[in-house]
C-alpha positions in Angstrom: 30.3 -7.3 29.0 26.9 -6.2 29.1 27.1 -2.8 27.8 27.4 -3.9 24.1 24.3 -5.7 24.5 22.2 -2.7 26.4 23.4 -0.3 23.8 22.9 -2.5 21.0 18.9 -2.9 22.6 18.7 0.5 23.4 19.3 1.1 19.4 17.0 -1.2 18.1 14.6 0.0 20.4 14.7 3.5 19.2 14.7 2.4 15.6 11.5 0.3 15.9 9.9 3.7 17.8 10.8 5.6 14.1 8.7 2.6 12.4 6.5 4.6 9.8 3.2 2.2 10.9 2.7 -0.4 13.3 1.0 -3.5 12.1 -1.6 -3.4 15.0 -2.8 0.2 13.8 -2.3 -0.7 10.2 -4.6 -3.8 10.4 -7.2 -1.7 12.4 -7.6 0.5 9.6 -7.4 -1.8 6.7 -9.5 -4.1 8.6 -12.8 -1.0 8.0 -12.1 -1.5 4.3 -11.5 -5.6 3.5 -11.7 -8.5 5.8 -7.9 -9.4 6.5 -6.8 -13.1 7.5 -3.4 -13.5 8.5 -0.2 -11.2 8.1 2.0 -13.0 5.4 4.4 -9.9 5.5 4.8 -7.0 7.7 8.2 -4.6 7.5 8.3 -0.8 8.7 11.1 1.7 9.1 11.5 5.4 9.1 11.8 5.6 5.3 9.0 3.2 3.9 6.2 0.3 4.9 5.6 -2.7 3.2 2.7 -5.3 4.6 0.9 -8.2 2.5 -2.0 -9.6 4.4 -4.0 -12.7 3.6 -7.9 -12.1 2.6 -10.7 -14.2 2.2 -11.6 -16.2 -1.0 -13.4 -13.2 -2.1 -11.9 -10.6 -1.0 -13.8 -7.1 -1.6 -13.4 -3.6 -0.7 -15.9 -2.3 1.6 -18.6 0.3 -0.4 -17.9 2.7 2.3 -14.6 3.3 -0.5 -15.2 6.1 -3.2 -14.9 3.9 -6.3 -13.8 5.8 -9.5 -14.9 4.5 -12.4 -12.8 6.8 -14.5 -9.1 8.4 -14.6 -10.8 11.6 -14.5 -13.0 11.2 -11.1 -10.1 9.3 -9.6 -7.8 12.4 -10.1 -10.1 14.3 -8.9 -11.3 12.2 -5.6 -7.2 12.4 -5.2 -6.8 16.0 -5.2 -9.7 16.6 -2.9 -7.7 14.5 -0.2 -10.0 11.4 -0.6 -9.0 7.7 -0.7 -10.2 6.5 -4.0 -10.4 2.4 -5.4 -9.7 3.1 -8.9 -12.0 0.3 -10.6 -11.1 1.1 -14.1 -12.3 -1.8 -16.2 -9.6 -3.7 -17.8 -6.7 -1.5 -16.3 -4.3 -2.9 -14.1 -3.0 -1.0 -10.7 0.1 -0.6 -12.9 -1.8 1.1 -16.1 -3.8 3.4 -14.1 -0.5 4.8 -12.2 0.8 5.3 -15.9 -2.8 7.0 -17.1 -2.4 9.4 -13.9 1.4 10.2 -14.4 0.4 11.2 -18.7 -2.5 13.4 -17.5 -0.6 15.5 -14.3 3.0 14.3 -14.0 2.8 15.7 -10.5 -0.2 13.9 -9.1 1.4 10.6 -11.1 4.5 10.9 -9.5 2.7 11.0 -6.0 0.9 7.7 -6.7 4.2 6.0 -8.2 6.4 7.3 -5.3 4.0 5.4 -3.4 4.5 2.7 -4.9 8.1 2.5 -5.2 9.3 3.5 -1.5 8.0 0.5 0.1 9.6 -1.9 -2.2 13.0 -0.8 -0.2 11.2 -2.5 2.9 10.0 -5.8 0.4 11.8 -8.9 0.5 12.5 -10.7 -2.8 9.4 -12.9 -2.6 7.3 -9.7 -1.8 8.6 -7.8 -4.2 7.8 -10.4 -7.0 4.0 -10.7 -5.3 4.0 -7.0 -5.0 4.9 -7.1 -9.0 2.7 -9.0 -10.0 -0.1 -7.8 -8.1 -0.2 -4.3 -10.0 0.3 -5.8 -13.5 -2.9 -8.1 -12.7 -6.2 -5.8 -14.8 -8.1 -7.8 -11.8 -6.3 -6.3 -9.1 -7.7 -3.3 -7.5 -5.9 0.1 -6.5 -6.5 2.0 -3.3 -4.9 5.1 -2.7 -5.0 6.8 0.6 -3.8 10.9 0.0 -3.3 11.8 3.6 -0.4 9.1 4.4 1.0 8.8 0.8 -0.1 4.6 1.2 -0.9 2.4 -2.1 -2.6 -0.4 -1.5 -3.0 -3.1 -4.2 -5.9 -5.5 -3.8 -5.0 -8.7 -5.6 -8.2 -11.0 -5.7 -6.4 -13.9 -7.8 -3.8 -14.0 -5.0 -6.2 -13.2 -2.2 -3.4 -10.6 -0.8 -3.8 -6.9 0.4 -0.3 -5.4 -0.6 0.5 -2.3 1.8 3.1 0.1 0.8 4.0 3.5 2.2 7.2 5.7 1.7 8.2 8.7 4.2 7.7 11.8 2.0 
């Protein structure tokens, strides 16, 4: 009788050990870039991330963040491995993804792929603050090279949107 319920613990034990991120770790190093309040949203398995995390009323990115004012720096700050705030006047998280992608389609698809793999973790309301989020022009984009993460900045909503796919 207790042997479905050991192996069924013994497999969700191993599963949550394949998590991509933990949200400890995840919040320690977001936590160096913007003050986080509370975790609204937190969901992590072997293929993808997706976190949304309250902020403060005015929530900013810290200035230890390379800030690209231009498509051109950005792309560059990316393929030198560093994490870049694209703060693009007028351009939404969205729009800037789609400059990137028209200028090198490989180094687009990176930042998109991003962005797409953690919607499979997303539940409906997430995905629709997640959407939202990167068609906002006051919304900032963070992308982090080394793990593949986007994270949307959404000052209107006071949210950091996490998102991460495995590959």
């Amino acid at each position: 009788m207790f042997r479905p319920a050991l192996c069924l613990l013994s497999t969700l034990l191993v599963l949550s050990a394949c998590a991509l991120d933990k949200e400890e770790a995840l919040r320690s190093q977001l936590s160096a870039w913007v003050e986080l309040g509370e975790t609204f949203f937190f969901e992590s398995s072997m293929s993808c991330t997706a976190a949304v995390f309250h902020t403060s009323e005015s929530p900013r990115l810290t200035s230890q963040l390379a800030r690209a004012r231009s498509l051109n720096t950005g792309m560059q700050m990316l393929e030198a491995g560093t994490p870049v705030v694209f703060a693009i006047s007028g351009k939404s998280p969205n729009a800037v993804t789609e400059d990137i992608m028209s200028r090198d389609l490989p180094q687009g698809l990176g930042v998109l792929n991003s962005g797409l793999a953690g919607v499979s973790c997303m539940s409906d309301l997430v995905k629709s603050i997640y959407y939202q989020a990167i068609r906002n022009p006051t919304s900032n984009l963070l992308f982090v090279p080394d793990s593949g993460a986007m994270v949307v900045l959404d000052k209107q909503a006071m949210a950091l949107i996490y998102v991460r796919g495995n590959g």
